[in-house]
VOGU-32009 format. One line per field, with one value per residue: residue number from 1; residue in three letters; chain; x, y, z of N, C-alpha, C in turn. Coordinates in nm, 4 decimals, decimal comma, padded with zeros to 6 digits. Atoms other than C-alpha are relative to their C-alpha. Layout:
BEGIN
k	(NUM:...)
r	(ALA:...)
c	(A:...)
n.c1	(X:...)
n.c2	(Y:...)
n.c3	(Z:...)
ca.c1	(X:...)
ca.c2	(Y:...)
ca.c3	(Z:...)
c.c1	(X:...)
c.c2	(Y:...)
c.c3	(Z:...)
***
This chain:
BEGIN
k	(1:2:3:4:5:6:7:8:9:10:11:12:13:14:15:16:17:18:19:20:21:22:23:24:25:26:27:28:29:30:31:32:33:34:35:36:37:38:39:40:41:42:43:44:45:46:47:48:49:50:51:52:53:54:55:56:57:58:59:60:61:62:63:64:65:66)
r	(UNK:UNK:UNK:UNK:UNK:UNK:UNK:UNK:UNK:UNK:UNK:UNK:UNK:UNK:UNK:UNK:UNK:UNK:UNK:UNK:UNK:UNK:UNK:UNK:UNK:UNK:UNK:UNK:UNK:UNK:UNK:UNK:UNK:UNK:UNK:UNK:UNK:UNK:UNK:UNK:UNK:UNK:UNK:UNK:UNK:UNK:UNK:UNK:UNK:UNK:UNK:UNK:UNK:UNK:UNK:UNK:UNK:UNK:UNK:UNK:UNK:UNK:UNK:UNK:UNK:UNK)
c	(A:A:A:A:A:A:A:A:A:A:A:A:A:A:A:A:A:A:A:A:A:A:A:A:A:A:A:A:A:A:A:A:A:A:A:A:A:A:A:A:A:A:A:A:A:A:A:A:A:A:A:A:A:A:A:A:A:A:A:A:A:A:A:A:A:A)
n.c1	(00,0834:00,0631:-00,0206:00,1023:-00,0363:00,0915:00,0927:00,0767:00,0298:00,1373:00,0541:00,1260:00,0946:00,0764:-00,0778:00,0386:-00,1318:-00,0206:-00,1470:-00,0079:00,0395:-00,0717:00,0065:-00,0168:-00,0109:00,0662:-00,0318:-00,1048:00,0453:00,0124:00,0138:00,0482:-00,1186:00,0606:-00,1394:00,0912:00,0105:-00,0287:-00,0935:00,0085:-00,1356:-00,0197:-00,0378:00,1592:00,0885:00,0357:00,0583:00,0616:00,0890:00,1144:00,0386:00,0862:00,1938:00,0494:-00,0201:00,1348:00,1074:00,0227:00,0176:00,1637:00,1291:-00,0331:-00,0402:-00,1256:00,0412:-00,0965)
n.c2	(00,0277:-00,1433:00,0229:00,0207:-00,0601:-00,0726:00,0391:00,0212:00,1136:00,0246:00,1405:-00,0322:-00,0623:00,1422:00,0984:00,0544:00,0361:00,1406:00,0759:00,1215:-00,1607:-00,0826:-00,1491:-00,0473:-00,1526:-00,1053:-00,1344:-00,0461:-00,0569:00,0888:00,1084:00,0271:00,0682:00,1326:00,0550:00,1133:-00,1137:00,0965:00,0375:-00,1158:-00,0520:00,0966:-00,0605:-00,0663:00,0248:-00,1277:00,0243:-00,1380:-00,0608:00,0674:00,1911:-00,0036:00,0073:00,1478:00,0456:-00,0358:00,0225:00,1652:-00,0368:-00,0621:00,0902:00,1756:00,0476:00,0499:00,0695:00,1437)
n.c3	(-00,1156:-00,1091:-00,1442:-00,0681:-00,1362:-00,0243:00,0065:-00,1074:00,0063:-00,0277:-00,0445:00,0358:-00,1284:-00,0160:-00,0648:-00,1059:-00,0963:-00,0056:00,0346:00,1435:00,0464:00,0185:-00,0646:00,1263:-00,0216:00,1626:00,0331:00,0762:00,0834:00,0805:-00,0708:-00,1473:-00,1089:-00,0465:-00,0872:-00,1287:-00,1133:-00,0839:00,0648:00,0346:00,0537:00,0651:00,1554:00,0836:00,1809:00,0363:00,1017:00,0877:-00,0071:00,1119:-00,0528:-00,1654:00,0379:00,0742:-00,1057:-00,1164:00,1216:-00,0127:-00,1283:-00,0508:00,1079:-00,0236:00,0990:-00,0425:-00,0706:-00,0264)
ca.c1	(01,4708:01,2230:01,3023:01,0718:01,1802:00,8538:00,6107:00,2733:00,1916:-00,1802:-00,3413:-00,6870:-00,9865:-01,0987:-00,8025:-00,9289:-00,5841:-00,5461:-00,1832:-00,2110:-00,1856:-00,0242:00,0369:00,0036:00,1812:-00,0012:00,1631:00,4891:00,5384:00,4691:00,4425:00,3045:00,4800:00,3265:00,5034:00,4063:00,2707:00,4375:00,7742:00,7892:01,1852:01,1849:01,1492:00,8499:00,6819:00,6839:00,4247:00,3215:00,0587:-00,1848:-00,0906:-00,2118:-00,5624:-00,5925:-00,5022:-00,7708:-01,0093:-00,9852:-01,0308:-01,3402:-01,5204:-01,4362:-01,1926:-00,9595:-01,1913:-00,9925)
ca.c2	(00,4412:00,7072:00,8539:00,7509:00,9747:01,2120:00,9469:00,9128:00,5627:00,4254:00,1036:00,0242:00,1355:-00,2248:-00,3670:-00,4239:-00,4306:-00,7937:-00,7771:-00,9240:-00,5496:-00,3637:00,0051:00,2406:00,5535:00,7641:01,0697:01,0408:01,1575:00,9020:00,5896:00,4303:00,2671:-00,0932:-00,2222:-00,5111:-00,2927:-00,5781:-00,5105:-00,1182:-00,0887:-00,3675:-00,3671:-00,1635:-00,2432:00,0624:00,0519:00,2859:00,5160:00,3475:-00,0272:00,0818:00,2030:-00,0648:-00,2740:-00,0668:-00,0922:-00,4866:-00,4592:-00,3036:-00,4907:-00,8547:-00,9199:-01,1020:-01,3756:-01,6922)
ca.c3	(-00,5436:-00,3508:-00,0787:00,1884:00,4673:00,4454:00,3588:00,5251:00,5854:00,5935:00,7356:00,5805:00,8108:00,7746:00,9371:01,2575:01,4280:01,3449:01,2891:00,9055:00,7629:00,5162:00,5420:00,2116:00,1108:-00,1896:-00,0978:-00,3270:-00,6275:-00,9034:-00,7039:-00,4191:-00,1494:-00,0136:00,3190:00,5806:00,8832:01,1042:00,9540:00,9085:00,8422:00,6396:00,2118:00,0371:-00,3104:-00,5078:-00,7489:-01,0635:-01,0074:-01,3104:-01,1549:-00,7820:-00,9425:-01,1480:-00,8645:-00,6230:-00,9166:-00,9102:-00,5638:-00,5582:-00,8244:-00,7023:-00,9362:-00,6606:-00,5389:-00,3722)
c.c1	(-00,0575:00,0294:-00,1374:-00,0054:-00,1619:-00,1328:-00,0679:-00,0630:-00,1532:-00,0759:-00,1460:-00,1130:-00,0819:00,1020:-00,0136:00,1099:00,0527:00,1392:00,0594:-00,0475:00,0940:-00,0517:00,0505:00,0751:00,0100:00,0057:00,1153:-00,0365:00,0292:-00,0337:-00,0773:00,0089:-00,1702:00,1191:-00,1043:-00,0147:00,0596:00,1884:00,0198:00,1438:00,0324:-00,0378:-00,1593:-00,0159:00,0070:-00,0654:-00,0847:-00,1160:-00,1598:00,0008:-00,0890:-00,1474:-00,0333:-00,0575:-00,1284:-00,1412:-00,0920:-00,0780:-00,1418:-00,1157:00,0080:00,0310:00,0863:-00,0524:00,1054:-00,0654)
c.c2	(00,1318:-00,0141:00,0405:00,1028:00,0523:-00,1007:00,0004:-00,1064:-00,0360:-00,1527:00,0123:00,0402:-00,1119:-00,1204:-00,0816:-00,0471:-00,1505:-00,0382:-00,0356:00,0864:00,0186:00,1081:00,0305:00,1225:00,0233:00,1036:00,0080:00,0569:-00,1186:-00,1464:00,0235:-00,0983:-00,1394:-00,0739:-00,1041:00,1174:-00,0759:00,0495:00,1443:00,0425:-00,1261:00,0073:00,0468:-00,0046:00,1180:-00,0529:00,1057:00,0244:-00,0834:-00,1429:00,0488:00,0287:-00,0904:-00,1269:00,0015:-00,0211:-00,1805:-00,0225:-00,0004:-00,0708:-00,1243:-00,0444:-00,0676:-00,0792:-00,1141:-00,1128)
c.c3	(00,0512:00,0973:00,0848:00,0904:00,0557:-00,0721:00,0948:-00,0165:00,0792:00,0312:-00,0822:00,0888:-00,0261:00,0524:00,0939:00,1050:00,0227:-00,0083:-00,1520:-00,0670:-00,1020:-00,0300:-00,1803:00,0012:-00,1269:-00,0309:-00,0550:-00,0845:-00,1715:00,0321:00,1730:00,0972:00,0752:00,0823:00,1185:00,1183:00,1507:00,0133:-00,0655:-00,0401:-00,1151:-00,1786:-00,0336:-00,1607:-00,0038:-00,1279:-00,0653:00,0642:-00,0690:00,0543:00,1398:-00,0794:-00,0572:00,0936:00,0529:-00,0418:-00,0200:00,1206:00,0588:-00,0697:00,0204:-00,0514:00,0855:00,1186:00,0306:-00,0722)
***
C-alpha cells in the first residue's frame, strides 16, 4: 500500500461544489490515488500510472458516453 500521508488531493475545476466529487492525487510515485471527496478518510483506488491516462484519455475523447 502507498503511503498517503504527503499526498496532494485535487477536485476537478468542473466540479462546481455539487457534493458528487472525487478528489485526485498524481503526486505519488507510480500511482494515482482516487477517493470520494465526501468521504476523505475513507478507502482510495490506487491506480497504475498507464491505466489513469488511458482512463483520462477515454475521458477526453467521449469514450464514456451513458
Amino acid at each position: 500500500m502507498s503511503d498517503l500521508s504527503a499526498a496532494t488531493w485535487r477536485k476537478s475545476s468542473r466540479s462546481n461544489n455539487q457534493g458528487q466529487c472525487v478528489e485526485v492525487a498524481d503526486d505519488l510515485v507510480g500511482v494515482v490515488g482516487v477517493r470520494d471527496s465526501k468521504d476523505v478518510a475513507g478507502p482510495v483506488l490506487m491506480v497504475g500510472r498507464a491505466g489513469w491516462t488511458a482512463f483520462v484519455v477515454g475521458v477526453k475523447s467521449g469514450g464514456f458516453h451513458r
